[in-house]
C-alpha positions as CSV (number, residue, x, y, z in Angstrom):
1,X,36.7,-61.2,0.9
2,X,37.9,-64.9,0.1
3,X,35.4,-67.4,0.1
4,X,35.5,-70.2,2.5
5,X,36.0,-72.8,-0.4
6,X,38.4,-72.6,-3.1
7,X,38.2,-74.8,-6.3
8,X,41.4,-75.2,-8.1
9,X,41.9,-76.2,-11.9
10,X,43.2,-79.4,-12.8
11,X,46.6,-77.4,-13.7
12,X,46.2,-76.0,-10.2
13,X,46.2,-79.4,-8.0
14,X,49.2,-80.3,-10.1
15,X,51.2,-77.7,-8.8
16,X,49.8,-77.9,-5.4
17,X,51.0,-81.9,-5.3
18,X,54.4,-80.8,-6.8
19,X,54.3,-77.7,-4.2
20,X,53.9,-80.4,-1.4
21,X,55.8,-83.1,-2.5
22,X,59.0,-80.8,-2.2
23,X,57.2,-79.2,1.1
24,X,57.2,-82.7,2.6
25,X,60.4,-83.4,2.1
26,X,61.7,-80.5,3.2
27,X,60.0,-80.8,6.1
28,X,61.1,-85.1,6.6
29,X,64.7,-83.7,6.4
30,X,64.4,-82.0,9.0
31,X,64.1,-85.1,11.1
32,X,65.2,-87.6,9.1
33,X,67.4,-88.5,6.2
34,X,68.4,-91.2,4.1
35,X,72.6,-90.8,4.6
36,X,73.6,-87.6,6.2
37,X,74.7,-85.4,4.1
38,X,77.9,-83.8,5.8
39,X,79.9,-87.2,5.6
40,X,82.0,-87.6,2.9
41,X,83.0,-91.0,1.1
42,X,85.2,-91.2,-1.8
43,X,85.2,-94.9,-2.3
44,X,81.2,-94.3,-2.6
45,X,81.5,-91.9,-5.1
46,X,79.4,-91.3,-8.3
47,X,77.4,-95.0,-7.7
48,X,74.3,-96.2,-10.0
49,X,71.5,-96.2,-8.0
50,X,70.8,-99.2,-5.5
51,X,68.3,-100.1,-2.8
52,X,71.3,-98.2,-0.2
53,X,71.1,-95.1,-3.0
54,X,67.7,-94.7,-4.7
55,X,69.7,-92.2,-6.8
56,X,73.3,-93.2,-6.8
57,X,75.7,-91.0,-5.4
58,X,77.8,-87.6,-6.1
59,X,81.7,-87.2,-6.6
60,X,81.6,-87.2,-2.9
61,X,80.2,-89.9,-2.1
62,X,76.9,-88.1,-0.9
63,X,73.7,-89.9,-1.2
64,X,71.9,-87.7,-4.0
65,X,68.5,-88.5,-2.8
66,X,69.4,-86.9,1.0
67,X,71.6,-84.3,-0.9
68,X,68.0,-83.4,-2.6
69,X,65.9,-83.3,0.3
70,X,67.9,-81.1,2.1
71,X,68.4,-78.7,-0.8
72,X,64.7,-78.3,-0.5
73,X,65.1,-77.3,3.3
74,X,67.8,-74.8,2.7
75,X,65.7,-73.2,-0.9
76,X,62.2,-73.3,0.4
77,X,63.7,-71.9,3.8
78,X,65.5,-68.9,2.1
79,X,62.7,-68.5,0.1
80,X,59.8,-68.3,2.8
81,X,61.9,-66.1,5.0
82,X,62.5,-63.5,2.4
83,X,58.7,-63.8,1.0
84,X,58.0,-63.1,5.4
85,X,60.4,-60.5,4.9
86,X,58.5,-59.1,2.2
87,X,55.0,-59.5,3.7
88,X,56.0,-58.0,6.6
89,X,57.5,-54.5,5.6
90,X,55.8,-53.9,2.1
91,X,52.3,-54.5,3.0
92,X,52.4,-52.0,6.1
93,X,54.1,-49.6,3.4
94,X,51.1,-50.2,1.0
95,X,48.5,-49.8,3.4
96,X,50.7,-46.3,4.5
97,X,50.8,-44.7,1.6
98,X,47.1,-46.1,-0.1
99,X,45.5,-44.4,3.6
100,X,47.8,-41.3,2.7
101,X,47.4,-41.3,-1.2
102,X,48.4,-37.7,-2.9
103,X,51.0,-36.9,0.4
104,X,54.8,-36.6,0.3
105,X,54.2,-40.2,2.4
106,X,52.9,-41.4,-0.6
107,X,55.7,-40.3,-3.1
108,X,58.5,-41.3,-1.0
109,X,56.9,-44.9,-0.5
110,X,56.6,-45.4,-4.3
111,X,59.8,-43.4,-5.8
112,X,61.7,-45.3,-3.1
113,X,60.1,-48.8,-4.7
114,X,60.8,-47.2,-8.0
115,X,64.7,-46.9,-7.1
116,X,64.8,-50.8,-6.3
117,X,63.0,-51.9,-9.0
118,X,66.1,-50.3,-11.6
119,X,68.1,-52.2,-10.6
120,X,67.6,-56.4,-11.4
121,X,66.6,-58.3,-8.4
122,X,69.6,-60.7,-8.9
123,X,71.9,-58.1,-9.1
124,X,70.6,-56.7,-5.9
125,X,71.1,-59.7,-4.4
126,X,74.7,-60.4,-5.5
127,X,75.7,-56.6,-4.8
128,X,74.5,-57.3,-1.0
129,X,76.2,-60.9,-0.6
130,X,79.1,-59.5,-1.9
131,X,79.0,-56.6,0.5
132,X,78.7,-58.6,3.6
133,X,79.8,-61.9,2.8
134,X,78.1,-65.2,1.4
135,X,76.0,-67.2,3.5
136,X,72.3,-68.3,3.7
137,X,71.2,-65.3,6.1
138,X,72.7,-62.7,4.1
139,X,70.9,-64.8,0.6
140,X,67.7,-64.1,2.8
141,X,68.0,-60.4,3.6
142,X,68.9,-59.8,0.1
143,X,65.9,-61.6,-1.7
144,X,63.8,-60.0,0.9
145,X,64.5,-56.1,0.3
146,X,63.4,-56.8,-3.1
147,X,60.5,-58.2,-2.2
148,X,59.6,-55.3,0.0
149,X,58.6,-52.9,-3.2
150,X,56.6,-55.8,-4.4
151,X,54.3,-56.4,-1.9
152,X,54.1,-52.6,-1.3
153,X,52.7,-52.4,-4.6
154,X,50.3,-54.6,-4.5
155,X,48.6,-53.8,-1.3
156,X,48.6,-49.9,-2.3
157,X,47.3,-50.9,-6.0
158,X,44.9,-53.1,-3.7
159,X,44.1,-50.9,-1.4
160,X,42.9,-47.7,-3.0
161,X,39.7,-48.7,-4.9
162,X,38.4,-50.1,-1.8
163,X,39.1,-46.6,0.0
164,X,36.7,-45.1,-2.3
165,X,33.5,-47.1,-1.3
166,X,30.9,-45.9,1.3
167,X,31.7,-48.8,4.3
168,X,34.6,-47.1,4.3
169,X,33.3,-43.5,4.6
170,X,31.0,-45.3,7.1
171,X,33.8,-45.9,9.2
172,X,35.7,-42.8,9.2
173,X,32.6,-40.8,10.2
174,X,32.4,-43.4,12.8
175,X,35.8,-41.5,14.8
176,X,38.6,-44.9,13.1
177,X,41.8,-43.8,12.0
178,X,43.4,-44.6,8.8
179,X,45.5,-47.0,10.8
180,X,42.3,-49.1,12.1
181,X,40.7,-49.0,9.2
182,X,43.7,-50.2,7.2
183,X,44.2,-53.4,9.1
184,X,40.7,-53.8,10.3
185,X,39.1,-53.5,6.4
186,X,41.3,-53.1,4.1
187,X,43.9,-55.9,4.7
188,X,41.0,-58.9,4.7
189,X,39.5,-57.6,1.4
190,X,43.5,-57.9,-0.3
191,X,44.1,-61.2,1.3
192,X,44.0,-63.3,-1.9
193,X,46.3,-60.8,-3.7
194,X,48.9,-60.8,-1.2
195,X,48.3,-64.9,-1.5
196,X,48.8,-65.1,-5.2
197,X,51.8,-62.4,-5.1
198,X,53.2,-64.6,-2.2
199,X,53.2,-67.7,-4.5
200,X,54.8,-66.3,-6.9
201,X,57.6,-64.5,-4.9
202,X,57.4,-67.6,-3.9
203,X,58.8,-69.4,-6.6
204,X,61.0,-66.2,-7.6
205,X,62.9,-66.6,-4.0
206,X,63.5,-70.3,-5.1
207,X,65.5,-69.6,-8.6
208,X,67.4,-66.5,-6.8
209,X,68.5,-69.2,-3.9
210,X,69.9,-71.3,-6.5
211,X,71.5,-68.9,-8.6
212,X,73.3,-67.4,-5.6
213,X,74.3,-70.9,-4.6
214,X,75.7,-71.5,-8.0
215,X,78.2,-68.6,-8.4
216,X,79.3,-69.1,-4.2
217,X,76.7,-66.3,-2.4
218,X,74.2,-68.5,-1.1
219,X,74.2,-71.1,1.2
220,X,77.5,-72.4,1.9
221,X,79.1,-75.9,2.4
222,X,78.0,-78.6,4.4
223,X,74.8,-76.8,4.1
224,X,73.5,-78.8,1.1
225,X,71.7,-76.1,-2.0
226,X,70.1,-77.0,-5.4
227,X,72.5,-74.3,-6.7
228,X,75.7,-75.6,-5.2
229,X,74.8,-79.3,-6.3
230,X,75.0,-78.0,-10.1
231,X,77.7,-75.9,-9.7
232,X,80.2,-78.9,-8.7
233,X,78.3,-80.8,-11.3
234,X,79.2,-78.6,-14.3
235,X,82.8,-79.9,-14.5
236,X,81.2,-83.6,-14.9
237,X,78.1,-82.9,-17.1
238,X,80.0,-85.0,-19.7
239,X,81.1,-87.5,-17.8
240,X,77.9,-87.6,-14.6
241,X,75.4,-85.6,-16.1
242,X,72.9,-87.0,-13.6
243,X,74.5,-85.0,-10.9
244,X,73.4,-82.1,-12.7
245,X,70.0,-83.2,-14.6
246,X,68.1,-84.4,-10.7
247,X,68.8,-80.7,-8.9
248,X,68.3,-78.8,-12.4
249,X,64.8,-80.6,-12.3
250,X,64.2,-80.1,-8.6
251,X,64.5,-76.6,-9.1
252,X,62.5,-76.6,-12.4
253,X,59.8,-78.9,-10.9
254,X,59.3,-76.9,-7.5
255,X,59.5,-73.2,-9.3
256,X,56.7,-75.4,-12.1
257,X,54.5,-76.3,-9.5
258,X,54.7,-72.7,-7.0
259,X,53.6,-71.6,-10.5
260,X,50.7,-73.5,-12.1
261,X,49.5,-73.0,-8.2
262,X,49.9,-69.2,-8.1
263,X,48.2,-69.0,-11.4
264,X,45.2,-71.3,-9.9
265,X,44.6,-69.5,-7.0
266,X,44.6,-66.1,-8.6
267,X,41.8,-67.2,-10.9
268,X,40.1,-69.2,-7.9
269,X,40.7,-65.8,-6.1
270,X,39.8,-63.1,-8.5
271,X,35.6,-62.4,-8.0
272,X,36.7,-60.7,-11.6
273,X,37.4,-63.6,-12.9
274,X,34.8,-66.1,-11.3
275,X,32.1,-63.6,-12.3
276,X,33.2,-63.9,-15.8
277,X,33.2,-67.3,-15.6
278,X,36.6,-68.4,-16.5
């Protein structure tokens, strides 16, 4: 079970402050913003920055400090939906074949997670928005049938020790099913796994977003994307390299952060760990 207080590392509150930083503006965008980002002005285009545009302005004309914050809506939306997505079809498959460990259940949940994970998650992902066409929803279904596996993995690898101890016998001589006891017992003592997994999916769904975006199969236009600012940029790095630099270290700050924060909170999380002192 988690502890009612968690102490992170130093490392640890820097990547929950970068973690919120681009979480708070995310969530400001979605009430406010600088410039809006779907208007267009050429004779604006490619400014220094001013007190009008902290950070100057793209080719378009497009405050780039407005184009940021709403890249962070559309990449930390994509990737929370497909780490949801994740959560809530690979855990239940854990649990399922952890309760029914040995049985054919079993061996189709994990040779099924096998199939998925031969093939590389980006390549997944650019097979499905391919398939059915690019756009933000179908970016979020196809980050989060990868995800599925993952999660479904670590609640089974999770799960099964705990089945073993004698609480657990307890309760099936006490009449629960393997259902009950599988949300009632086993999913509070994997909590902080699924936490620390979710992080880091977390940070995965992020970089997929934006590589999508970049080659066309993400989010498309006016929606503004980390991944489609630095793919117009890349025909001006020479010229504007700043139009490339601020997203490429938006995504490399946020995906930094979701990091050093996973990595905190599995050591803040692991009774492993805290018992051995690190």
């Amino acid at each position: 079970m988690m502890s009612g207080r968690i102490r992170l590392s130093p490392a640890g509150w820097i990547g929950a402050a970068l973690t919120a930083l681009f979480v708070g503006a995310a969530l400001l965008s979605l009430v406010w913003l600088p410039h809006d980002v779907g208007v267009l002005d050429i004779s604006a285009r490619n400014l220094p920055p001013s007190p009008a545009h902290p950070l100057g302005t793209d080719h378009y004309g497009r405050d780039m400090l407005s184009m940021l914050m709403a890249g962070a809506r559309t990449s930390i939306a994509v990737a929370l939906l497909a780490v949801g997505i994740g959560l809530g079809l690979g855990v239940p498959l854990g649990l399922l074949a952890a309760a029914r460990r040995g049985s054919w259940l079993d061996e189709v949940v994990m040779r099924g997670n096998d199939l998925i994970f031969a093939f590389p998650s980006l390549v997944i992902a650019i097979l499905i928005t391919a398939v059915f066409g690019p756009s933000a929803v179908n970016a979020i279904l196809a980050i989060g049938i990868f995800n599925i596996p993952v999660f479904a993995r670590v609640a089974r690898g999770g799960a099964l020790p705990i089945w073993t101890l004698d609480y657990i016998m307890a309760a099936r001589v006490a009449g629960k099913g393997r259902a009950l006891i599988s949300f009632q017992h086993l999913l509070p003592n994997i909590t902080s796994l699924l936490i620390v997994q979710a992080t880091i999916q977390f940070s995965l769904g992020i970089l997929a977003e934006a590589a999508l975006s970049y080659v066309g199969l993400g989010a498309q236009p006016p929606t503004a994307s980390w991944g489609r600012m630095l793919a117009d940029a890349q025909t001006m790095i020479y010229t504007e390299p700043q139009l490339a630099i601020m997203p490429g270290l938006a995504i490399v700050a946020m995906v930094l952060g979701l990091n050093l924060l996973g990595d905190a909170l599995r050591d803040a999380l692991d009774p492993r760990l805290r018992r051995m002192g690190v």
